[in-house]
PQR file of N, CA, C, O and H, with PARSE charges and radii, in Angstrom:
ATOM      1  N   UNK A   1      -2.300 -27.604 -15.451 -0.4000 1.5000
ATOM      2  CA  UNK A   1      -1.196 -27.006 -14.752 -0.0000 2.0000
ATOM      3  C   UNK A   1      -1.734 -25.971 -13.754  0.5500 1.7000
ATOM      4  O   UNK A   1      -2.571 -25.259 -14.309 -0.5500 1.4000
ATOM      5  N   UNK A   2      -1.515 -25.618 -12.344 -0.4000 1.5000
ATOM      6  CA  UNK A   2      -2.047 -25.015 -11.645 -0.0000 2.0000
ATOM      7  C   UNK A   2      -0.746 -23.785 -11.588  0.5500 1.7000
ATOM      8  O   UNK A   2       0.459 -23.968 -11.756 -0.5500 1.4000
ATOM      9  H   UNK A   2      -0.835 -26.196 -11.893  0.4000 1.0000
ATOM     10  N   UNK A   3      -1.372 -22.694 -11.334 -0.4000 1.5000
ATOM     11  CA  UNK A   3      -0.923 -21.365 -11.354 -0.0000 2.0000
ATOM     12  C   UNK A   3      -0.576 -21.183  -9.876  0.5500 1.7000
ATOM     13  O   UNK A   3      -1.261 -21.477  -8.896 -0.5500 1.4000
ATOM     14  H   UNK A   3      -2.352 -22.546 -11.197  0.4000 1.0000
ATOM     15  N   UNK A   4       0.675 -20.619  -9.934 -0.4000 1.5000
ATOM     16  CA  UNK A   4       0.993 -20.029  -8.481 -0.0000 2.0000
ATOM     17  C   UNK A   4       0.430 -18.451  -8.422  0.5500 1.7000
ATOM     18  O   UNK A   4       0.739 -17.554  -9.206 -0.5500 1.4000
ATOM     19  H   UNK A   4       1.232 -20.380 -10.729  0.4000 1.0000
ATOM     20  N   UNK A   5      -0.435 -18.363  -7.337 -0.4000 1.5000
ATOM     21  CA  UNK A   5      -0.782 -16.943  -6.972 -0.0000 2.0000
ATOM     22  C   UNK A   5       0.031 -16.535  -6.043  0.5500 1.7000
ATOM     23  O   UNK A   5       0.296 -17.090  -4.977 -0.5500 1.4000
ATOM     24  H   UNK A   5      -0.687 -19.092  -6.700  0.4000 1.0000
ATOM     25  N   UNK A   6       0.653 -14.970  -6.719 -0.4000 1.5000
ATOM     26  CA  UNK A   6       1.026 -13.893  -5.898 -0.0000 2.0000
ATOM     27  C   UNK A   6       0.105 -12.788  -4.626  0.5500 1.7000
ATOM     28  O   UNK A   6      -0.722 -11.937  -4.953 -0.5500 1.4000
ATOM     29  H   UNK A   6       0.438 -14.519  -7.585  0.4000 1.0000
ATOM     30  N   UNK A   7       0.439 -13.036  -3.486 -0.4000 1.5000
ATOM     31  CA  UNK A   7      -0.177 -11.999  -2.750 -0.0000 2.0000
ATOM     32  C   UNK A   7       0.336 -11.031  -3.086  0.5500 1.7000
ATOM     33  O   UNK A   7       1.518 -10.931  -3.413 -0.5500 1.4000
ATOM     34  H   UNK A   7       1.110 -13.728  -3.220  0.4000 1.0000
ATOM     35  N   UNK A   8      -0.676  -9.951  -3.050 -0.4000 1.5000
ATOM     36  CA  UNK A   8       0.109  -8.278  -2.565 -0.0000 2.0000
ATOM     37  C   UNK A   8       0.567  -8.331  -1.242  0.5500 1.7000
ATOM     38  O   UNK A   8       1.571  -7.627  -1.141 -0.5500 1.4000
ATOM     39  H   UNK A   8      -1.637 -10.032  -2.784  0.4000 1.0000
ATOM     40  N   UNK A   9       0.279  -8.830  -0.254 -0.4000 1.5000
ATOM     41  CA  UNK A   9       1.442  -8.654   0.939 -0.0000 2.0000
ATOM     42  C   UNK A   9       2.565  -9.237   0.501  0.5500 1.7000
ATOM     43  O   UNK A   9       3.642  -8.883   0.982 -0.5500 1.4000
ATOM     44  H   UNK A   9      -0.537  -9.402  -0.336  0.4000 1.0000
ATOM     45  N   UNK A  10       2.499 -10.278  -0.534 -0.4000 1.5000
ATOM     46  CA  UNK A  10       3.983 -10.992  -0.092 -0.0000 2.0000
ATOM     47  C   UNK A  10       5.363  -9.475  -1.347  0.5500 1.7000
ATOM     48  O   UNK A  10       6.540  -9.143  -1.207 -0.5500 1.4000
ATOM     49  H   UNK A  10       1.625 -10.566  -0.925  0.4000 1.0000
ATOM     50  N   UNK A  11       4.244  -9.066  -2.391 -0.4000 1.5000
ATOM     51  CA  UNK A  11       4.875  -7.715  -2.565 -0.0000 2.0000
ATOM     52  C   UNK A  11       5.789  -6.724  -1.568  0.5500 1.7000
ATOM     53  O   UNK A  11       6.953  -6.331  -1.486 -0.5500 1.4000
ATOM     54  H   UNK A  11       3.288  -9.336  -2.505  0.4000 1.0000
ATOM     55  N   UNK A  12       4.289  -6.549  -0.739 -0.4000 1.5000
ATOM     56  CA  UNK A  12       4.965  -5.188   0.251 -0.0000 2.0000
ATOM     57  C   UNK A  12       6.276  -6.202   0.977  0.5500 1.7000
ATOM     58  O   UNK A  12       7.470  -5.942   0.828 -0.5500 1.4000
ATOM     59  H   UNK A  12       3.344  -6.868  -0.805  0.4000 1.0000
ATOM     60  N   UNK A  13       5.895  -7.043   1.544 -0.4000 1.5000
ATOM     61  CA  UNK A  13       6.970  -7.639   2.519 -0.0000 2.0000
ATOM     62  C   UNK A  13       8.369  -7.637   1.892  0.5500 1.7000
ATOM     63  O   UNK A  13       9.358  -7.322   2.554 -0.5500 1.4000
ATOM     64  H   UNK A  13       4.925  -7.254   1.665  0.4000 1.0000
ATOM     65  N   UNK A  14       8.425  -7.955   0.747 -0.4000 1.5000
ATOM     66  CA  UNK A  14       9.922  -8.291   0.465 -0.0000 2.0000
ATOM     67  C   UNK A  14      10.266  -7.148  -0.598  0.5500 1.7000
ATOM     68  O   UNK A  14      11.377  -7.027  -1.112 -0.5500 1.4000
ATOM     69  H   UNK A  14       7.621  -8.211   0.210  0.4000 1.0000
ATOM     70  N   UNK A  15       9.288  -6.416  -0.831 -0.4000 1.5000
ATOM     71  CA  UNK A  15       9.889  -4.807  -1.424 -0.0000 2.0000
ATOM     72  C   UNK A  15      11.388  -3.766  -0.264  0.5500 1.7000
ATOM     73  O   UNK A  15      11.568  -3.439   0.910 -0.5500 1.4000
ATOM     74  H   UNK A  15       8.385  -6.514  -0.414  0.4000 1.0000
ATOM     75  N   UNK A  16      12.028  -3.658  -1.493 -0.4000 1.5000
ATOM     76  CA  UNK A  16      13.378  -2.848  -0.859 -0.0000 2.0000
ATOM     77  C   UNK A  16      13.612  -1.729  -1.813  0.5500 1.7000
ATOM     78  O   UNK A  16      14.370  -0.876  -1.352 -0.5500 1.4000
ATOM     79  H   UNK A  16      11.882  -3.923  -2.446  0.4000 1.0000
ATOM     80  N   UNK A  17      13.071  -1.442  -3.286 -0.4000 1.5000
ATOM     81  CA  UNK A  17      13.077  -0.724  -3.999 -0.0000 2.0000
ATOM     82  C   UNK A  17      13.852  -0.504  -4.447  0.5500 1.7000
ATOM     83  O   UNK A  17      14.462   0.560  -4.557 -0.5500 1.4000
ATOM     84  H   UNK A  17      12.455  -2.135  -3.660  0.4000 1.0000
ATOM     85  N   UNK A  18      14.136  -2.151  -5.079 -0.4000 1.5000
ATOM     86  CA  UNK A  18      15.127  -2.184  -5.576 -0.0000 2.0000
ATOM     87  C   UNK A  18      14.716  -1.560  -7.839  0.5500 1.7000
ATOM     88  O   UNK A  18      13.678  -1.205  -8.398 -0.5500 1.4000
ATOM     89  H   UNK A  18      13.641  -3.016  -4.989  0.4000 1.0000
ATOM     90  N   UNK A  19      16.118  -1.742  -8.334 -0.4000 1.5000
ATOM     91  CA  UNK A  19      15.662  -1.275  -9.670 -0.0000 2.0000
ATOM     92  C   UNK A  19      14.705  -2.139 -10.129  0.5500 1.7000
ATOM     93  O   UNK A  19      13.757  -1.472 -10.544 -0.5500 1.4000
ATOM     94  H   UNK A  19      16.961  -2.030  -7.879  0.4000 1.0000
ATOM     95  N   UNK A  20      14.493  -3.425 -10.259 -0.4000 1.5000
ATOM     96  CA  UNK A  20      13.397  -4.233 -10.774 -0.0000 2.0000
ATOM     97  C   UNK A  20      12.256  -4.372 -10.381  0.5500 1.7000
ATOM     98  O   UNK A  20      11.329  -4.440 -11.188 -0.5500 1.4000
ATOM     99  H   UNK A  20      15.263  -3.967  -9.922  0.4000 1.0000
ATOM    100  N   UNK A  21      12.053  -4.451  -8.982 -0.4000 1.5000
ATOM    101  CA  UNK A  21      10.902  -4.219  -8.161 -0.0000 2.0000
ATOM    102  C   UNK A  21      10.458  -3.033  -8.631  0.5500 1.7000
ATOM    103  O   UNK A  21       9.413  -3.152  -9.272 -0.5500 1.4000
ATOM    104  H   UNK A  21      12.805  -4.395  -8.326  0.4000 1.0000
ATOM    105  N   UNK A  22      10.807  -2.111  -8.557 -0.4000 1.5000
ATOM    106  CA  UNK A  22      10.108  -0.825  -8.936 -0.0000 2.0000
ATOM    107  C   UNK A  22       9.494  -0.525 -10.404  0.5500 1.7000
ATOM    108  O   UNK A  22       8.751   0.393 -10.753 -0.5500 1.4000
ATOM    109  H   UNK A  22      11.656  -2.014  -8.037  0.4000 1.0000
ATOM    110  N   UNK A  23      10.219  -1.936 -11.391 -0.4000 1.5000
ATOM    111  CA  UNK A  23       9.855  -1.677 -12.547 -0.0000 2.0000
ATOM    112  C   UNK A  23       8.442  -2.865 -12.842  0.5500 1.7000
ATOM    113  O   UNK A  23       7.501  -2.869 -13.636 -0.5500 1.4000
ATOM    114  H   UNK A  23      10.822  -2.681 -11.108  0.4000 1.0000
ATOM    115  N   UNK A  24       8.871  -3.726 -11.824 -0.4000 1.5000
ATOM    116  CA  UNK A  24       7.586  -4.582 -12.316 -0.0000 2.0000
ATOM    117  C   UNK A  24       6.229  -3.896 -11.352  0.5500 1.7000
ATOM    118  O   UNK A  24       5.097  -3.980 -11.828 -0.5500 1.4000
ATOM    119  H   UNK A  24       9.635  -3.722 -11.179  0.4000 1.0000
ATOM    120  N   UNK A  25       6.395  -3.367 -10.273 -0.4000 1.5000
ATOM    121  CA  UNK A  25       5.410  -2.466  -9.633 -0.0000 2.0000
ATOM    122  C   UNK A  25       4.745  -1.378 -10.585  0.5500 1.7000
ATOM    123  O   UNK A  25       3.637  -0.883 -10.375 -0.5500 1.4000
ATOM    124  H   UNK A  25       7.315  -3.298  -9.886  0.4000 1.0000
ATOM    125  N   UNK A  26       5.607  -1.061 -11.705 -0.4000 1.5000
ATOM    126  CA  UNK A  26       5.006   0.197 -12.534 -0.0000 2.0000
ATOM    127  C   UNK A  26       4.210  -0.709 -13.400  0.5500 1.7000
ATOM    128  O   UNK A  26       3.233  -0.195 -13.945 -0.5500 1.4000
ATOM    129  H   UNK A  26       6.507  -1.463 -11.876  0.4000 1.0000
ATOM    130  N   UNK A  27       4.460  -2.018 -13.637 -0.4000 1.5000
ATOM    131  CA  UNK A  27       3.782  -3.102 -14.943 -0.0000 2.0000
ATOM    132  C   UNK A  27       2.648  -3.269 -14.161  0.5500 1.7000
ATOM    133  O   UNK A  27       1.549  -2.795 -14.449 -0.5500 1.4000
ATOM    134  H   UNK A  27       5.254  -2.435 -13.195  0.4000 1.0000
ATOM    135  N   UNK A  28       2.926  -4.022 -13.046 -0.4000 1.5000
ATOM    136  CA  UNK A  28       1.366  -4.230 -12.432 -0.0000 2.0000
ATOM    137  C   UNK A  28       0.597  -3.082 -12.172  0.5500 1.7000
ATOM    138  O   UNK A  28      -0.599  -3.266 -11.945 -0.5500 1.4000
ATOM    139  H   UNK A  28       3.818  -4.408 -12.812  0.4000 1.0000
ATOM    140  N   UNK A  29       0.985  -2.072 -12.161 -0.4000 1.5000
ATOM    141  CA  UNK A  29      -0.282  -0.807 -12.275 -0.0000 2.0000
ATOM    142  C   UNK A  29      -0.591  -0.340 -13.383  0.5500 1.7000
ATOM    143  O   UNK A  29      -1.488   0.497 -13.482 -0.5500 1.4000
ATOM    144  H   UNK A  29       1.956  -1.923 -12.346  0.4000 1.0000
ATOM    145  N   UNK A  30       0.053  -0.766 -14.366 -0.4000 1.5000
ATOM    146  CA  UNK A  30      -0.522  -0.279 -15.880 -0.0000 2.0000
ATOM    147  C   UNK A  30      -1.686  -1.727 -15.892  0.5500 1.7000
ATOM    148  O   UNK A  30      -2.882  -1.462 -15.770 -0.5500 1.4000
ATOM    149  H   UNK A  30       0.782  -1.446 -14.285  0.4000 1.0000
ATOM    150  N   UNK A  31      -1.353  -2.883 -16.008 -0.4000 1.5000
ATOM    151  CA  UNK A  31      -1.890  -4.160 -15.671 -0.0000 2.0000
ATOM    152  C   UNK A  31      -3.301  -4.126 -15.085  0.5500 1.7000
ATOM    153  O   UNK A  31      -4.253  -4.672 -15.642 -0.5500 1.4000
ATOM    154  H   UNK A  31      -0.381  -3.098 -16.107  0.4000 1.0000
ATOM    155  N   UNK A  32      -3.372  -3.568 -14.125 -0.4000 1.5000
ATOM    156  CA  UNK A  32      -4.323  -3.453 -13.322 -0.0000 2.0000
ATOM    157  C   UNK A  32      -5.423  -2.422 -13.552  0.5500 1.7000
ATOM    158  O   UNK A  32      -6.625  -2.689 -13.571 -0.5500 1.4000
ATOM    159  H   UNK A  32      -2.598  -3.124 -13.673  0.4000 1.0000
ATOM    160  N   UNK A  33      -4.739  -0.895 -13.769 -0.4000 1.5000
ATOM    161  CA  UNK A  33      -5.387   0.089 -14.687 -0.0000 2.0000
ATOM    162  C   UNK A  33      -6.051  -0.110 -15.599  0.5500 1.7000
ATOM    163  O   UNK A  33      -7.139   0.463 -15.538 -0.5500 1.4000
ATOM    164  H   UNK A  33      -3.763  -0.679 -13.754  0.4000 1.0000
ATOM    165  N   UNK A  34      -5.821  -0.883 -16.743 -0.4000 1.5000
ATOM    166  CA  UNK A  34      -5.995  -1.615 -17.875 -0.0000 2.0000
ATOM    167  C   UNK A  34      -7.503  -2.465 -17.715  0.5500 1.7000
ATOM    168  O   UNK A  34      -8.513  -2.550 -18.413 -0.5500 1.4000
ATOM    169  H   UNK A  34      -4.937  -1.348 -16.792  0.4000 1.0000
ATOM    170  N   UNK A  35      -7.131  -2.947 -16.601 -0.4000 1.5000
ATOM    171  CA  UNK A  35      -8.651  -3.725 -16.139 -0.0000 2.0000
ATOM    172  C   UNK A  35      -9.632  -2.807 -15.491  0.5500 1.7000
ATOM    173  O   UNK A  35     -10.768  -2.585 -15.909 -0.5500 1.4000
ATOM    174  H   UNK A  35      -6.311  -2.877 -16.034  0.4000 1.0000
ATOM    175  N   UNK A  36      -9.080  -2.297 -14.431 -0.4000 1.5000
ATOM    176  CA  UNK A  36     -10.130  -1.661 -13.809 -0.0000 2.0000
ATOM    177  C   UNK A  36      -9.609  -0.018 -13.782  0.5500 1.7000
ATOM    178  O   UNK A  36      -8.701   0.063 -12.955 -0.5500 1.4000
ATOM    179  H   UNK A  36      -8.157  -2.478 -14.091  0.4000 1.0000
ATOM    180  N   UNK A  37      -9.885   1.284 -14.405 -0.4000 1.5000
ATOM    181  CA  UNK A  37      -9.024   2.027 -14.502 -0.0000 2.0000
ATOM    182  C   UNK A  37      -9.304   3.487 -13.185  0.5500 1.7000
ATOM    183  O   UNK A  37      -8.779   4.571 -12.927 -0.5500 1.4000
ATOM    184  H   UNK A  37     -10.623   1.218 -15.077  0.4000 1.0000
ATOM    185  N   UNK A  38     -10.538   2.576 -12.625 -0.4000 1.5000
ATOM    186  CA  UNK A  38     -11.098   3.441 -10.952 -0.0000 2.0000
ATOM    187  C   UNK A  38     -10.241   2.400  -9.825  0.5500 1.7000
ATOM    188  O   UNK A  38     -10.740   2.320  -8.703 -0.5500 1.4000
ATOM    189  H   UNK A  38     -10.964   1.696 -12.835  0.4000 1.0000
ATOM    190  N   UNK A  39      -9.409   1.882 -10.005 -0.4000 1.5000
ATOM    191  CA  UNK A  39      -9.325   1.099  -8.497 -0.0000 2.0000
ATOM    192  C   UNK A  39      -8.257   1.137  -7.883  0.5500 1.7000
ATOM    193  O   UNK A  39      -7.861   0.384  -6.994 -0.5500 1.4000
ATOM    194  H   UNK A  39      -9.002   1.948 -10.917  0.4000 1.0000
ATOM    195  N   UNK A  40      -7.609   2.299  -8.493 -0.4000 1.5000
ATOM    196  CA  UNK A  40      -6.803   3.191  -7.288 -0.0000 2.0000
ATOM    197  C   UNK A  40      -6.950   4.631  -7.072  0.5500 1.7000
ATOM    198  O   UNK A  40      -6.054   5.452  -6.875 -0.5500 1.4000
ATOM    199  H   UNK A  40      -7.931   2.911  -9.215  0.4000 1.0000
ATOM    200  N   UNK A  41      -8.765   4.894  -7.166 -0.4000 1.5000
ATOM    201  CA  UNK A  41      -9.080   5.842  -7.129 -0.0000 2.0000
ATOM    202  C   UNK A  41      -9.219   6.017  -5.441  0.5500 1.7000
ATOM    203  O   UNK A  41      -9.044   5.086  -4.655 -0.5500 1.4000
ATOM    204  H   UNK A  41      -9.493   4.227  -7.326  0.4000 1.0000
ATOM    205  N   UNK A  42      -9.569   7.402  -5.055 -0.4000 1.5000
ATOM    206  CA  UNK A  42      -9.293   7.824  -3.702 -0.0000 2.0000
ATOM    207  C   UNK A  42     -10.631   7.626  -3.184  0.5500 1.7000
ATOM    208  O   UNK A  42     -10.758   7.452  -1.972 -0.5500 1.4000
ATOM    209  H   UNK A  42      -9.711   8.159  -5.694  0.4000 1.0000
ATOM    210  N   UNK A  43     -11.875   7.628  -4.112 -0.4000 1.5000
ATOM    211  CA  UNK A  43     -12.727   7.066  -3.627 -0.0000 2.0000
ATOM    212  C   UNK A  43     -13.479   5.225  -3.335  0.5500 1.7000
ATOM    213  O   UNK A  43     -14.603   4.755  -3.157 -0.5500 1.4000
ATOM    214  H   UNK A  43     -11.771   7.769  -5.097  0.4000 1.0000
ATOM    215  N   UNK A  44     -12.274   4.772  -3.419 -0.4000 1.5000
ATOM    216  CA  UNK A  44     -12.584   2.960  -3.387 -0.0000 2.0000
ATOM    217  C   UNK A  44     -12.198   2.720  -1.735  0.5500 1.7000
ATOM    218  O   UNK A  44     -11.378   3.300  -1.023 -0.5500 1.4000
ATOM    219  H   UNK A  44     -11.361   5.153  -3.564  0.4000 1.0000
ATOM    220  N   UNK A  45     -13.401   1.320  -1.371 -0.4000 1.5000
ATOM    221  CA  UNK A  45     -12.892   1.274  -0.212 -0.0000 2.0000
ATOM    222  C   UNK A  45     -11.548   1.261   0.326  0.5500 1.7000
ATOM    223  O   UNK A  45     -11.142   1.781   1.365 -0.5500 1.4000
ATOM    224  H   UNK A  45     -14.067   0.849  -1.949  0.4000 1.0000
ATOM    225  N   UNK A  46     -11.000   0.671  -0.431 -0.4000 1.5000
ATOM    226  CA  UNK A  46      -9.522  -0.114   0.027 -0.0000 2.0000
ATOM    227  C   UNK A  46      -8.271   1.104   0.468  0.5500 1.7000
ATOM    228  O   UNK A  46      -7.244   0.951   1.130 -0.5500 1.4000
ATOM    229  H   UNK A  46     -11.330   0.248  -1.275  0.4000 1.0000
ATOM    230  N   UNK A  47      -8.885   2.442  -0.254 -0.4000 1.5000
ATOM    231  CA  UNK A  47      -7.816   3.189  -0.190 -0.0000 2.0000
ATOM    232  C   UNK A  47      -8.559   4.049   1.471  0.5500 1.7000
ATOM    233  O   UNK A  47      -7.904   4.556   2.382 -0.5500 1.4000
ATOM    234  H   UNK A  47      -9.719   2.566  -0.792  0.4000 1.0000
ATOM    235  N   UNK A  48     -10.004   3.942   1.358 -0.4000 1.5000
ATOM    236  CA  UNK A  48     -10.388   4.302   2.802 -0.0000 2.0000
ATOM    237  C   UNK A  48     -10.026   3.750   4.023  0.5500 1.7000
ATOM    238  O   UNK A  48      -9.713   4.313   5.072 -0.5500 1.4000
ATOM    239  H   UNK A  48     -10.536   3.530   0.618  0.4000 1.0000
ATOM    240  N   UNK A  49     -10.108   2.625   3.758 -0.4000 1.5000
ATOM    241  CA  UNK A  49      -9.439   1.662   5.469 -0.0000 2.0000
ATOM    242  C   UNK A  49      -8.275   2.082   5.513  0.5500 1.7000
ATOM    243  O   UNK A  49      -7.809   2.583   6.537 -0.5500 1.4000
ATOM    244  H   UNK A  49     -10.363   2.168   2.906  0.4000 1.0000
ATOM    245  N   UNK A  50      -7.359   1.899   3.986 -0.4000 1.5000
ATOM    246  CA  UNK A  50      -5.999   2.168   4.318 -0.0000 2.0000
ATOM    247  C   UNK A  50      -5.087   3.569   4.618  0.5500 1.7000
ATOM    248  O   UNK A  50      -3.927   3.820   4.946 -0.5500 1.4000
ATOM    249  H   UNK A  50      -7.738   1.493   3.154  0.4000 1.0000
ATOM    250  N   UNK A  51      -6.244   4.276   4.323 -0.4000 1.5000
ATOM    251  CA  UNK A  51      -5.774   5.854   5.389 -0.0000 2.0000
ATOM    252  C   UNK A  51      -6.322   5.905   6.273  0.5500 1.7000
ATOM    253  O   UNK A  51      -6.096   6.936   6.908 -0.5500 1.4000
ATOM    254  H   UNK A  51      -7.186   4.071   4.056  0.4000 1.0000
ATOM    255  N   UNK A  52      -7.268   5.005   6.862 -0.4000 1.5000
ATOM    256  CA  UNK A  52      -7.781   4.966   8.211 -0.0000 2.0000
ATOM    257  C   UNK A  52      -6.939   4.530   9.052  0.5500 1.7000
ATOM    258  O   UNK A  52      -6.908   5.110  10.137 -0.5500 1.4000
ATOM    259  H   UNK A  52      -7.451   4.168   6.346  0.4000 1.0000
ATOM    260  N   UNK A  53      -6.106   3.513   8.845 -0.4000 1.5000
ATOM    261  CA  UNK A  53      -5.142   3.447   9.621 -0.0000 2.0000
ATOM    262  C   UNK A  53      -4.057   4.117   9.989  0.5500 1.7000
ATOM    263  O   UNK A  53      -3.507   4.090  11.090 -0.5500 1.4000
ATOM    264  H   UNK A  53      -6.130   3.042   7.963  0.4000 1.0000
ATOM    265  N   UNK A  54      -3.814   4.617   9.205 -0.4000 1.5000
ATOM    266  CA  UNK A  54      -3.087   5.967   9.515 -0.0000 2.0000
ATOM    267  C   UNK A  54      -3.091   6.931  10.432  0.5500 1.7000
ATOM    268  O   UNK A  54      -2.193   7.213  11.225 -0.5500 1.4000
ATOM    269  H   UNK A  54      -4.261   4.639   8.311  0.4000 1.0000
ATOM    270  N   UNK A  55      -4.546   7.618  10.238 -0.4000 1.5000
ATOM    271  CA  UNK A  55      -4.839   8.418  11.005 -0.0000 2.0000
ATOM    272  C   UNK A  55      -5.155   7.604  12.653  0.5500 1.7000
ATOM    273  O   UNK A  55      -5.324   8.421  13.558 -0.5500 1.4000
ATOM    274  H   UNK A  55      -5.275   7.388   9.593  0.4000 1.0000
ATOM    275  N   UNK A  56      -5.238   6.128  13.063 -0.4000 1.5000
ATOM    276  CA  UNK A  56      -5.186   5.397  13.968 -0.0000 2.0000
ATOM    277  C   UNK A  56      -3.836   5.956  14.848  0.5500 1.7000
ATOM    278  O   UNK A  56      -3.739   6.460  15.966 -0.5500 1.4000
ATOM    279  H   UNK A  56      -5.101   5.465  12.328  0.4000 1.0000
ATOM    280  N   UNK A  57      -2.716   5.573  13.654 -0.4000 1.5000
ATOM    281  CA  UNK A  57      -1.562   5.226  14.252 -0.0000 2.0000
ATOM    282  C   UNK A  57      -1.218   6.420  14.694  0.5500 1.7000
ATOM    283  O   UNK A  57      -0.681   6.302  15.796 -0.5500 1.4000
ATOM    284  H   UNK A  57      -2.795   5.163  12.745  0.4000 1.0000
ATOM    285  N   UNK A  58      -1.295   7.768  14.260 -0.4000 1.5000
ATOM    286  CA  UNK A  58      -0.721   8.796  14.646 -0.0000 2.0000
ATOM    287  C   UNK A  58      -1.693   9.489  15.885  0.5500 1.7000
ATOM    288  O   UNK A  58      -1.171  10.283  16.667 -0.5500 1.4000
ATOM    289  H   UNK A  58      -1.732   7.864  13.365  0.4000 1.0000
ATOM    290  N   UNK A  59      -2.945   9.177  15.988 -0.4000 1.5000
ATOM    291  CA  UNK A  59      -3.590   9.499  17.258 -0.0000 2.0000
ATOM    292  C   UNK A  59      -2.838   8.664  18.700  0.5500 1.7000
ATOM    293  O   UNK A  59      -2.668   9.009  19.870 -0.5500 1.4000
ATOM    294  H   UNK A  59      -3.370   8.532  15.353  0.4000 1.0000
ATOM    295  N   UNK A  60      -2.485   7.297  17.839 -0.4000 1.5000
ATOM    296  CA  UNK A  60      -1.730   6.159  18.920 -0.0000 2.0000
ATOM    297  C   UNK A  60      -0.829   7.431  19.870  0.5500 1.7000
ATOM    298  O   UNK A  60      -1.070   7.790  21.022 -0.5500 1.4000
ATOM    299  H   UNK A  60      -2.624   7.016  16.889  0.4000 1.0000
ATOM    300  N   UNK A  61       0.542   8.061  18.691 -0.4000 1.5000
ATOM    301  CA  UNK A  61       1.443   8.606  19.051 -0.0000 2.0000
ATOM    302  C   UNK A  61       1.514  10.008  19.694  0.5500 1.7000
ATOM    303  O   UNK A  61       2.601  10.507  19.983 -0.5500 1.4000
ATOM    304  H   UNK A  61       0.737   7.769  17.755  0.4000 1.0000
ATOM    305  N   UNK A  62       0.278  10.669  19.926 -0.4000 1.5000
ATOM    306  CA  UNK A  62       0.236  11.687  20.241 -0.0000 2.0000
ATOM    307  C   UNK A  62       0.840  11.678  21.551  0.5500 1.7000
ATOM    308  O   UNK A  62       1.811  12.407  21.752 -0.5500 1.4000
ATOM    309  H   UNK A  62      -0.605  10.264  19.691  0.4000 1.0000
ATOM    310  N   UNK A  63       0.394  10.961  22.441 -0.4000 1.5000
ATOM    311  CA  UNK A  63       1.103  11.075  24.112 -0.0000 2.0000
ATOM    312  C   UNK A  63       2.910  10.992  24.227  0.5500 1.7000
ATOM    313  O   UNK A  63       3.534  11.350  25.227 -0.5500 1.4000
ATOM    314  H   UNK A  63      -0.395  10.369  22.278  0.4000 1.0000
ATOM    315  N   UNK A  64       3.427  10.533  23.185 -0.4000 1.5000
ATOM    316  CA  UNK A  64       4.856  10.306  22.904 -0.0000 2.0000
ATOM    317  C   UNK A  64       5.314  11.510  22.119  0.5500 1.7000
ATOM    318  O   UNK A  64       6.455  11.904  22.360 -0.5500 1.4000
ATOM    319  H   UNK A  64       2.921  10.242  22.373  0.4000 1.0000
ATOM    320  N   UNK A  65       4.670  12.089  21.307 -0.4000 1.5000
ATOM    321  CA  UNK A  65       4.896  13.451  20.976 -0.0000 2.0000
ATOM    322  C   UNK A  65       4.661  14.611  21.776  0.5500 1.7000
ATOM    323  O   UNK A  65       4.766  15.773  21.384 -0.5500 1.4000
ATOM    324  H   UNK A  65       3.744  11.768  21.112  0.4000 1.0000
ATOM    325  N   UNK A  66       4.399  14.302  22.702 -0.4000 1.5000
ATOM    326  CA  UNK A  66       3.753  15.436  23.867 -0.0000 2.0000
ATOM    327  C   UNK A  66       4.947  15.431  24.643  0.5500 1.7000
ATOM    328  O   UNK A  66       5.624  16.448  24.790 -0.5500 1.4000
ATOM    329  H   UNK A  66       4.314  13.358  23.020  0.4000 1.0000
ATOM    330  N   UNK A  67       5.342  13.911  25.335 -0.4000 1.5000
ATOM    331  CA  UNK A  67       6.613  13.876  25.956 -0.0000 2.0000
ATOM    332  C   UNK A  67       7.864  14.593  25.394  0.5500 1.7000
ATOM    333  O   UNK A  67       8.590  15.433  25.926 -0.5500 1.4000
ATOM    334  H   UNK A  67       4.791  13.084  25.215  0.4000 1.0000
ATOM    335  N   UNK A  68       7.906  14.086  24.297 -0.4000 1.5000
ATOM    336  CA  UNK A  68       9.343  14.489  22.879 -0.0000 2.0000
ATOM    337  C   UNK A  68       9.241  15.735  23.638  0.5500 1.7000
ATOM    338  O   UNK A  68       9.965  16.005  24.597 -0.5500 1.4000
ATOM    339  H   UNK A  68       7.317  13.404  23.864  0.4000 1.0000
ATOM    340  N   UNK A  69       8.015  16.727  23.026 -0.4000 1.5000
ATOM    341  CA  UNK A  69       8.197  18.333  23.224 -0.0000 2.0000
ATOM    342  C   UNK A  69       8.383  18.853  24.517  0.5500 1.7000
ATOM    343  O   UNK A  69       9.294  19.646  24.753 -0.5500 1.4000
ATOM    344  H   UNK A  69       7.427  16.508  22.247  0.4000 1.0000
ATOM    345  N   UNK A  70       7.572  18.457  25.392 -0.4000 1.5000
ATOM    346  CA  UNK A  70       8.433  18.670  27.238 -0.0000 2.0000
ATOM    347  C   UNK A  70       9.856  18.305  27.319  0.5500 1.7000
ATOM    348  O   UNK A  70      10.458  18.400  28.388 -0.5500 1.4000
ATOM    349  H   UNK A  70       6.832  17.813  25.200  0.4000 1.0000
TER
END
């Protein structure tokens, strides 16, 4: 029998936060903890790229925040 795999994008995408979503999101991080209990630590790559982008997007917006304040 072959297993259907879940992406984590297809998570984020159709997350609305709702009451169940939020409860099986708390299962898969105990789930996951359980296995690996560093890998939503602040020092793993994944959490580095993903505040790297961040700090991308808001350098993006600086010239539009400059306007706002004039």
């Amino acid at each position: 029998m072959t297993q259907n795999k879940i992406r984590l994008i297809d998570l984020f995408r159709f997350y609305k936060a709702l009451p169940h979503q939020m409860a099986s999101i708390g299962e898969l991080e105990e789930a996951i903890n359980k296995a690996n209990p560093h890998i939503f630590g602040r020092d793993q790559m994944w959490f580095k790229t993903w505040s790297q982008a961040g700090k991308q997007e808001q350098d993006d917006l600086q010239p539009a925040l400059d306007l706002i304040k004039k």
